[in-house]
Structure formats: structure tokens, C-alpha cells
MILUMRO-290835 format. One line per field, with one value per residue: x, y, z of N, C-alpha, C in turn. Coordinates in Angstrom, 3 decimals. Last residue first. Example, Ala and Ser with C-alpha at 12.3 -4.5 7.8 and 13.67 -1.06 7.14 Angstrom:
# residues 2
n.xx: c(12.850;13.190)
n.yy: c(-2.250;-5.690)
n.zz: c(7.080;7.800)
ca.xx: c(13.670;12.300)
ca.yy: c(-1.060;-4.500)
ca.zz: c(7.140;7.800)
c.xx: c(12.900;13.200)
c.yy: c(0.030;-3.300)
c.zz: c(7.870;7.800)
***
This chain:
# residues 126
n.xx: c(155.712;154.673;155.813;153.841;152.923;151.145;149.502;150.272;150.982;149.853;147.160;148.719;149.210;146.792;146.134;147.945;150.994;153.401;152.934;152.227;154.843;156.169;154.645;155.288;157.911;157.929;154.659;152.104;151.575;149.471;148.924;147.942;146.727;147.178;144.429;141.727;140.193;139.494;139.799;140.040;139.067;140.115;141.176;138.952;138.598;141.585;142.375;144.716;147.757;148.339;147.706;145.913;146.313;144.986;144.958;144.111;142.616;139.748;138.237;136.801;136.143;135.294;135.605;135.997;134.749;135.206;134.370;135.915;138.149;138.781;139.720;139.778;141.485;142.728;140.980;142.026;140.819;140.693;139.821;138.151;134.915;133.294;132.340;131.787;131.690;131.578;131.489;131.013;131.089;131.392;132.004;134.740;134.918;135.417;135.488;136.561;138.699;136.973;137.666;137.563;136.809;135.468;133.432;130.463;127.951;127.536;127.093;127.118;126.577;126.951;126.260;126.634;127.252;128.253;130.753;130.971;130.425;128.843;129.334;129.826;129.197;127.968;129.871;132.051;131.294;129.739)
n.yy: c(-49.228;-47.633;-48.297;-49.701;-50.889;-53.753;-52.687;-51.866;-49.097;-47.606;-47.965;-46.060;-43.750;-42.154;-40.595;-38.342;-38.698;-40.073;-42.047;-40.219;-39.108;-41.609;-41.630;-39.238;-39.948;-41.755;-41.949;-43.173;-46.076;-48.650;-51.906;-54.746;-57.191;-59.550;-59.661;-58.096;-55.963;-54.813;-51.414;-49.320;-46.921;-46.675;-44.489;-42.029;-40.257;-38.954;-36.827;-38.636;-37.653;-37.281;-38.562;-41.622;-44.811;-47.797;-51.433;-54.753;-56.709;-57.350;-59.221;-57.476;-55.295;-54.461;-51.189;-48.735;-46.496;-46.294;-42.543;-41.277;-39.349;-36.604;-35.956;-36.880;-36.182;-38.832;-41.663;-44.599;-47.989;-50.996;-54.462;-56.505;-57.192;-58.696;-57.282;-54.714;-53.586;-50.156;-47.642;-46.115;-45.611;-42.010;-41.224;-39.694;-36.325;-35.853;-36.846;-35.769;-38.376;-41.524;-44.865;-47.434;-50.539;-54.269;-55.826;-55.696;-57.455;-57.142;-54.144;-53.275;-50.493;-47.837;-45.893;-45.188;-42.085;-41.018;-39.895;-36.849;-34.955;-36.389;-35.888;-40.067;-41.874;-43.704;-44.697;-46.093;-48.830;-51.481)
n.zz: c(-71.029;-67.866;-65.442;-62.294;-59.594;-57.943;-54.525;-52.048;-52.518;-54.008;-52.374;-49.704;-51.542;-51.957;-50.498;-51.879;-53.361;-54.058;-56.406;-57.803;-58.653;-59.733;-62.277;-63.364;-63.928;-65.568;-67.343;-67.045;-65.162;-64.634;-62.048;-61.844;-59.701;-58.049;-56.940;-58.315;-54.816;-53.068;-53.331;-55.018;-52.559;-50.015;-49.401;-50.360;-52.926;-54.378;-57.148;-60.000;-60.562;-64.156;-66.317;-65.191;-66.066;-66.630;-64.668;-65.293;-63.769;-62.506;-61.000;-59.021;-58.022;-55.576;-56.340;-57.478;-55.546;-53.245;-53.060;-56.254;-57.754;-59.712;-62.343;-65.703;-67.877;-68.627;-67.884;-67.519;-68.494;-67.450;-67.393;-66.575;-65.031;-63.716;-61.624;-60.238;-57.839;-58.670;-60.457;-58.290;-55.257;-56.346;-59.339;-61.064;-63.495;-64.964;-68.939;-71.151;-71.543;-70.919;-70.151;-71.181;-70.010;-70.719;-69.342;-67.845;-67.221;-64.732;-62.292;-60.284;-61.128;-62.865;-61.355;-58.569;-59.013;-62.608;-64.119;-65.063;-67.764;-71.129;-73.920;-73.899;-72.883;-73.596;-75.691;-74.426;-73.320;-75.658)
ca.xx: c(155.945;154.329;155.874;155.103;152.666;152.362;149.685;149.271;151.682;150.992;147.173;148.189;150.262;147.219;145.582;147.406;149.713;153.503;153.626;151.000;153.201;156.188;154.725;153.947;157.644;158.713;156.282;153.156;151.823;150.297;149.053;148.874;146.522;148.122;145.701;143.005;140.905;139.526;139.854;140.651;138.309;139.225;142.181;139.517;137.838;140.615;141.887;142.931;146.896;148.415;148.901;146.086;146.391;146.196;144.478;145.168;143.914;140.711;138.536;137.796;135.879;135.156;135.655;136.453;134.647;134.959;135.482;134.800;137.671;138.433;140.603;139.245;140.303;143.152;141.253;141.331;141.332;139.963;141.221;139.474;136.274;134.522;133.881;131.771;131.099;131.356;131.372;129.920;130.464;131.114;131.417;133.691;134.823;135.934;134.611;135.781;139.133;137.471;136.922;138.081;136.555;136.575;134.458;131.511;128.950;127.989;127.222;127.513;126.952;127.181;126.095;125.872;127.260;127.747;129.899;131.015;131.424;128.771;128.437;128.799;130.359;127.445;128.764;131.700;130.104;130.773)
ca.yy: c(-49.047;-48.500;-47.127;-49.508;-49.774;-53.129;-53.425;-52.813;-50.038;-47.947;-48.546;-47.649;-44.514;-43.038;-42.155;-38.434;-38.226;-39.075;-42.524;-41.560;-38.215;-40.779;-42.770;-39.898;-38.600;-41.710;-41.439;-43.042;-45.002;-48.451;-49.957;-53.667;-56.203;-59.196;-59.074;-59.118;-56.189;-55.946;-52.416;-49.926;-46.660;-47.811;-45.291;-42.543;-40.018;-40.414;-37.226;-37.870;-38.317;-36.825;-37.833;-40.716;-44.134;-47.341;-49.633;-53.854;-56.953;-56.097;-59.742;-58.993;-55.583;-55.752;-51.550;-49.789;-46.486;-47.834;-43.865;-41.169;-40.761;-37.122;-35.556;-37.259;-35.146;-37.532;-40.401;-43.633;-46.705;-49.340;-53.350;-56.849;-55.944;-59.305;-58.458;-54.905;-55.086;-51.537;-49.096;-45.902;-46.689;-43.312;-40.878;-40.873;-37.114;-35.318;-37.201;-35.434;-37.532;-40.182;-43.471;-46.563;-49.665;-53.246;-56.488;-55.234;-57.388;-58.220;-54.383;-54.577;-50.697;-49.327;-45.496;-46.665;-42.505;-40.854;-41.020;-37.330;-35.233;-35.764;-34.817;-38.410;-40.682;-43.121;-43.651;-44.761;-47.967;-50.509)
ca.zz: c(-72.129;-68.920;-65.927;-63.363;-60.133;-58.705;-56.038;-52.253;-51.294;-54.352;-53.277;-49.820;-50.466;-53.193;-50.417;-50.506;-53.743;-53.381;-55.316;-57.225;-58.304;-58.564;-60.743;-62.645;-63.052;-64.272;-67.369;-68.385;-65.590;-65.500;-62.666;-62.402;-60.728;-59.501;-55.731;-57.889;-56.444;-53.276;-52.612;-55.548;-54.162;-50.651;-49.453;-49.458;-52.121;-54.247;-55.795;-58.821;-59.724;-62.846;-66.132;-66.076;-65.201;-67.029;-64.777;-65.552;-63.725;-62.525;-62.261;-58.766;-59.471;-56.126;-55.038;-57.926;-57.024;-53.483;-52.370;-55.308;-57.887;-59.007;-61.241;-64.437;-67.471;-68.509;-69.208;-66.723;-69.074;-66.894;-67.770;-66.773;-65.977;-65.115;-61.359;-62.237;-58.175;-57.153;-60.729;-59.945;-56.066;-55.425;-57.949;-61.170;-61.522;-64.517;-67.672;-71.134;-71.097;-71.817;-69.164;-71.238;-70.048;-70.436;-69.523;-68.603;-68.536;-64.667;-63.684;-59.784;-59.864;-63.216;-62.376;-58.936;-57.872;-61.172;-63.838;-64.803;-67.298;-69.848;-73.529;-74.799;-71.652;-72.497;-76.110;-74.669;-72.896;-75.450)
c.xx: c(156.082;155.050;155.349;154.505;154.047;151.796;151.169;149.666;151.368;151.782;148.520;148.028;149.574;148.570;145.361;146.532;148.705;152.179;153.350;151.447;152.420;155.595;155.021;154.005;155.954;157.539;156.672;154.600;152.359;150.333;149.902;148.383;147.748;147.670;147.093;144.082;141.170;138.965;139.134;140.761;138.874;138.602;141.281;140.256;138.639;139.691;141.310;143.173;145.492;147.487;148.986;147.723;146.665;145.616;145.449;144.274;145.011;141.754;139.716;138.239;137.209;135.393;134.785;136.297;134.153;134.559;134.764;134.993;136.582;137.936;140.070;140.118;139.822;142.729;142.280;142.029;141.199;141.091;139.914;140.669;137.398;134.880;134.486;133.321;130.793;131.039;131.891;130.182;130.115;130.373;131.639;133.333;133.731;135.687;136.144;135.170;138.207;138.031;137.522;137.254;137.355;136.157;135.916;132.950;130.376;128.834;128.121;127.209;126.669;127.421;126.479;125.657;126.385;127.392;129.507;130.040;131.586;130.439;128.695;128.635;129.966;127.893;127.719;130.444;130.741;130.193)
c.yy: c(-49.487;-48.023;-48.144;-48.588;-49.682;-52.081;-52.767;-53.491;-51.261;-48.849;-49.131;-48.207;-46.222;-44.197;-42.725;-39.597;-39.016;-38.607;-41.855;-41.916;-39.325;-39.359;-41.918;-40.687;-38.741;-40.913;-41.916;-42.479;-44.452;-46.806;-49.373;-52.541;-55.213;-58.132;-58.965;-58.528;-57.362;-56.103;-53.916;-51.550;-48.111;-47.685;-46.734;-43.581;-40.420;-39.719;-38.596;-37.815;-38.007;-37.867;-37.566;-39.752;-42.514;-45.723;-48.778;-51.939;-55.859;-56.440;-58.559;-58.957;-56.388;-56.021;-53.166;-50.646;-48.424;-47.634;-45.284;-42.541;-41.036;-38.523;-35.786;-36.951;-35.541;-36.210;-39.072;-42.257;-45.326;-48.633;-52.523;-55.856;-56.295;-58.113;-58.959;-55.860;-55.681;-52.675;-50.540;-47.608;-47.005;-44.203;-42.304;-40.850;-38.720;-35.758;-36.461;-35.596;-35.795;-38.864;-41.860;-45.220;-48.784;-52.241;-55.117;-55.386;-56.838;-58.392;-56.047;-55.187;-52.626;-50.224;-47.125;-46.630;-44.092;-41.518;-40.602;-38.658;-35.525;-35.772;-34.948;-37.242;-39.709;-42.272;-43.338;-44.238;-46.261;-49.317)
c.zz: c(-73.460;-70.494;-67.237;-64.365;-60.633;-59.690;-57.051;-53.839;-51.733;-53.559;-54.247;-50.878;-50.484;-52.800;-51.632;-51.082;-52.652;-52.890;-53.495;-55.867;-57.440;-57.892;-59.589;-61.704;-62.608;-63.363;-65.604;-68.163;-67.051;-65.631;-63.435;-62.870;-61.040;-60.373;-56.725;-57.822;-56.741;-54.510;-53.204;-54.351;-55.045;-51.692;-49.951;-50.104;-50.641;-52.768;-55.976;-57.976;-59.467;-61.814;-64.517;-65.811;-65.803;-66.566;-65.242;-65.260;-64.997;-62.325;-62.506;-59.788;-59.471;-57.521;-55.735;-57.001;-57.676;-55.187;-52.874;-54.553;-56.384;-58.903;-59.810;-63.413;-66.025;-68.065;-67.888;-67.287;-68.034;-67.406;-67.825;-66.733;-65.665;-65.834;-62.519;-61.954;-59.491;-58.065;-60.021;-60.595;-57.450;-55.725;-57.268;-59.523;-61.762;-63.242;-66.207;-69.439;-70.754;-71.196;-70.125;-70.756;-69.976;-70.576;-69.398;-68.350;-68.704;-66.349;-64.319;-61.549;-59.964;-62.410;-63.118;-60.464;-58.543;-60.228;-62.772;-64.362;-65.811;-69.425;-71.805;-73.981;-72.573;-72.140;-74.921;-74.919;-73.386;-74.694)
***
């Protein structure tokens, strides 16, 4: 389990789990405030990414192969994304899960967040 890495800090940092072959799932705390570039490239059997409430930045290819990625539940508001490739080659059935209307349509609205809402399904989760 990797909370007890997010202890105390606030943010992942740049290869911080970079082609990581265990991890399966991950909730990101609302403590962490920026995941850097590449932190977790090529983690292909994560399945589902919690993304806390505190994180307002996402660094570019963050998520970038994590093939297996078939759910992200999404915080209140949009991060920044570094670029339009923090979520590239995904599976192509992944789902984004907001919590209210009014988020989606923040994501919807929210600078190179257009392509990803273009790209995968993004619903209100309930």
C-alpha cells in the first residue's frame, strides 16, 4: 500500500514510481499537491487512481502507459495538467469519475483537460 509514502509529504516527485510493475491501486491524499512528471509512467497493472483533493497540479505523462487504467476518480476541481499527455495511452475504456455536475463541467472547460474529456468517458459518479 503506498499511503504510508504520502506521510508528511506534498508532492510525488518526478519517476517517483516510474514503470513500477506492482501497483495495482492508488489513492493520492489530499495532503499531496503536485504529482511531477512521469511520477508514475509505465505502472501498467494500476487499475484505479484516487486523485485527493489537495492535488492542483499534474506534471506532463504523469499517467502516461499505465495500460491497465480503467478507473480515475477526480478531485473537486481540475489540476493543472502540465500538457494534454499526462493520461496518454491509457485503456482506451477507462472512466473518469466526477463528483458533481458542476465538476464535469469544470474538466470539461479546464485548459488540456479538452482532449482527455474528448478521448475517454467522463461521468458524474454515483
Amino acid at each position: 500500500m503506498l499511503n504510508k509514502y504520502f506521510e508528511g509529504i506534498t508532492k510525488i516527485c518526478s519517476y517517483a514510481f516510474y514503470c513500477c510493475r506492482s501497483i495495482e491501486k492508488v489513492t493520492i491524499p489530499s495532503n499531496i499537491k503536485d504529482i511531477e512528471s512521469l511520477a508514475f509512467y509505465g505502472c501498467n497493472k494500476m487499475k484505479s487512481v484516487a486523485i485527493g483533493d489537495g492535488v492542483v497540479s499534474i506534471g506532463d505523462n504523469a499517467f502516461e502507459w499505465c495500460s491497465g487504467l480503467t478507473s480515475v476518480y477526480l478531485p473537486d476541481f481540475p489540476p493543472a495538467l502540465a500538457d494534454a499527455d499526462v493520461f496518454v495511452n491509457i485503456k482506451s475504456g477507462c472512466v473518469f469519475y466526477c463528483k458533481t455536475q458542476e465538476s464535469l463541467d469544470a474538466y470539461k472547460a479546464a485548459e488540456n483537460w479538452s482532449t482527455v474529456t474528448g478521448t475517454y468517458s467522463f461521468v458524474v459518479e454515483t
